[in-house]
N, C-alpha and C positions, 0 to 999 in steps of 0.2 A: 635499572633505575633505583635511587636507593632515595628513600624516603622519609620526613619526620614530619610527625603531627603531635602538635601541643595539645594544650589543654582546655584551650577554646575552639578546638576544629582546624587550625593555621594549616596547613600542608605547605613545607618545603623539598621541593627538588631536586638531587643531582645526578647527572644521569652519567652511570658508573656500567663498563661493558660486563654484562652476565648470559655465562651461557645458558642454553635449556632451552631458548622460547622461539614457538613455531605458529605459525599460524595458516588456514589451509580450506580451502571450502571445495565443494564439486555441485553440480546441478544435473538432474536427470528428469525428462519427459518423456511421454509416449502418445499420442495420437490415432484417433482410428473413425469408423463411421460404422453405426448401425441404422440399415435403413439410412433415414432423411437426418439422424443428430450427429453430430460431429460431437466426438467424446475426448476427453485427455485427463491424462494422469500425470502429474510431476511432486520433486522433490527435491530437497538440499539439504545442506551439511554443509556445517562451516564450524569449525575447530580452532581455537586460541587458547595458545597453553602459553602462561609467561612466570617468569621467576622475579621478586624484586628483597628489596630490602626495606622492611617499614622498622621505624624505631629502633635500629640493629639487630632487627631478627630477620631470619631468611622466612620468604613468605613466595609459597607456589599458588596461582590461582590458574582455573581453568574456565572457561567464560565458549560454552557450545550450544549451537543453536542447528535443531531438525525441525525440518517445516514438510508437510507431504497435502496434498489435498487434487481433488478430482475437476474437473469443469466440462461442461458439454453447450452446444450453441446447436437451434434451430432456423432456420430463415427456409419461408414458404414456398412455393416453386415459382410465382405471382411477384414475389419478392417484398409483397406488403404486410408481413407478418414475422418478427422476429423477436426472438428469446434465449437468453443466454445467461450462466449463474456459473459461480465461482466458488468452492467451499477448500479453506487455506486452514490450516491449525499450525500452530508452531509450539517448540517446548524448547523453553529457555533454559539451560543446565548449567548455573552458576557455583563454582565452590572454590573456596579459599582457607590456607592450613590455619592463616592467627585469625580469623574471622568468623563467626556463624550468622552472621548479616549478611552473606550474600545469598539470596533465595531462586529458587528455582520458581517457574512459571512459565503457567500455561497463557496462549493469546490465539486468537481466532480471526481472519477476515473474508469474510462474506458477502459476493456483489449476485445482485439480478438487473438485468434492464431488462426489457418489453418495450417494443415500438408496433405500432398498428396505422398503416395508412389508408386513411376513407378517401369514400369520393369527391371529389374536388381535390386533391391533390394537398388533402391536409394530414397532418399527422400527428398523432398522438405517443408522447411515451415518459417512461419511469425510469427512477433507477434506486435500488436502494442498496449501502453500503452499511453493512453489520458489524462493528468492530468489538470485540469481546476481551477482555483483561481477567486474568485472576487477583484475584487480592490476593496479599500476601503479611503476612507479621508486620511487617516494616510499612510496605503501603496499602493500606486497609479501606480507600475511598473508591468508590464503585467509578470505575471509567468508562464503563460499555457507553459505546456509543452509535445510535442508529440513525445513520440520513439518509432521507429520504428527499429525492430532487423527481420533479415532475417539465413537462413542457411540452404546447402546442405549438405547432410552425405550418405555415401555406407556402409552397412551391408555387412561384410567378416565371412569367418570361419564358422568352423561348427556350426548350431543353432545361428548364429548369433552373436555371441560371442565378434568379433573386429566390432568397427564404424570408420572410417574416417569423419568425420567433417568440413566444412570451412564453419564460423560463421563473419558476419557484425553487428556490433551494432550501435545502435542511427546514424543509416543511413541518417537523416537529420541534424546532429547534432547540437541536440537542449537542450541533458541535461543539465540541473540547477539544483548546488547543494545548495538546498532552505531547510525552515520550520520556522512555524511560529508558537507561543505559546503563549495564553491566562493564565495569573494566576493573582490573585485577581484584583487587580487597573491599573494595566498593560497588554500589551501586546509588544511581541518581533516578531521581523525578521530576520534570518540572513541568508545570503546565503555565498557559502563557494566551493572551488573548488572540480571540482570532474574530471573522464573522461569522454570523448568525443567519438567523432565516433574512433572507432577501431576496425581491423580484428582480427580474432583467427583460427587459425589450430590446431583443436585438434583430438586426438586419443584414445578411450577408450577402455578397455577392460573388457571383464565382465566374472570374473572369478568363479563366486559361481557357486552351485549349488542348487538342489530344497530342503526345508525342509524334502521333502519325502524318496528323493535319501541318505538325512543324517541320517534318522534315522533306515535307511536299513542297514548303515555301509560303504556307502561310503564315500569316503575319498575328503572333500570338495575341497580341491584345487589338481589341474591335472597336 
């Protein structure tokens, strides 16, 4: 793709066939149990190498991203006790030959939920999602962002069938609605509105039945 930018930022296009550029990722996990937690390890890699033409100079940029992080989950034998976290790091490996604006950076995300059900068949639980940015020369405004969502709900009817719900989001409210994107000679930012702390009352119902119950001839909905 061969490329011109003026002198107020304009970017014009043509997209002109150049060899060199690959692009390519893999994913790898692993899984296991000690005692009563289930553990797991995973990992990626994703590689973009592309060549263009800005202003009629040749320009190679490479734009790769490793991400690695562990996670384990409990749930009690009772089955009314559960816990489960998430820890993800990624490093963003940006470089470009006519460019020293394209920055490398670190980003992190980080989940916990906890549910606990009492008696009466009520239940309690959390979840909070860590989201962590580096700053960097070019984008130097702090993005971390931590939400935090809570909610109680009561199991009614037979087999449990209705829940009642009352849900709190982003309890500290802190969502930003953010992202940031590396592609050849460039990189962008743009943040953008979203919602905020807000409650919800909700009410579901769960009306199926088992695969077993249907192919016995019962009649899925009651």
């Amino acid at each position: 793709r061969t490329e011109t930018v003026d002198g107020i930022g304009r970017r014009v296009y043509q997209y002109t066939n150049i060899d060199g550029n690959y692009s390519g990722g893999m994913w790898l996990g692993y899984g296991f149990k000690v005692k009563k937690v289930s553990l797991n390890m995973n990992g990626n890699v994703r590689v973009a190498h592309y060549n263009n033409i800005v202003n009629g100079v040749t320009n190679t940029s490479n734009s790769n991203q490793y991400g690695f992080g562990p996670g384990a989950n409990y749930t009690s034998e009772n089955e009314k006790f559960s816990i489960s976290g998430n820890i993800r790091a990624t490093y963003n490996d940006n470089t470009s030959t006519i460019s020293t604006l394209s920055p490398s950076y670190w980003t992190s995300q980080n989940e916990l939920d906890v549910s606990y059900e009492f008696p009466l068949k009520i239940i309690v639980g959390t979840n909070i999602d860590w989201n962590l940015r580096q700053r960097t020369t070019a984008f130097d405004r702090n993005n971390n962002v931590l939400l935090w969502n809570a909610y109680i709900s009561k199991k009614l009817l037979k087999k449990d069938a209705l829940e009642l719900r009352a849900s709190v989001f982003d309890i500290l409210n802190q969502n930003l609605g953010y992202s940031r994107f590396a592609q050849n000679n460039y990189v962008t930012e743009s943040s953008f509105n979203t919602i905020r702390r807000y409650a919800l009352l909700s009410l579901n119902w769960n009306f199926t039945k088992s695969p077993a119950m249907a192919a016995e001839g019962h009649d899925i909905l009651k």
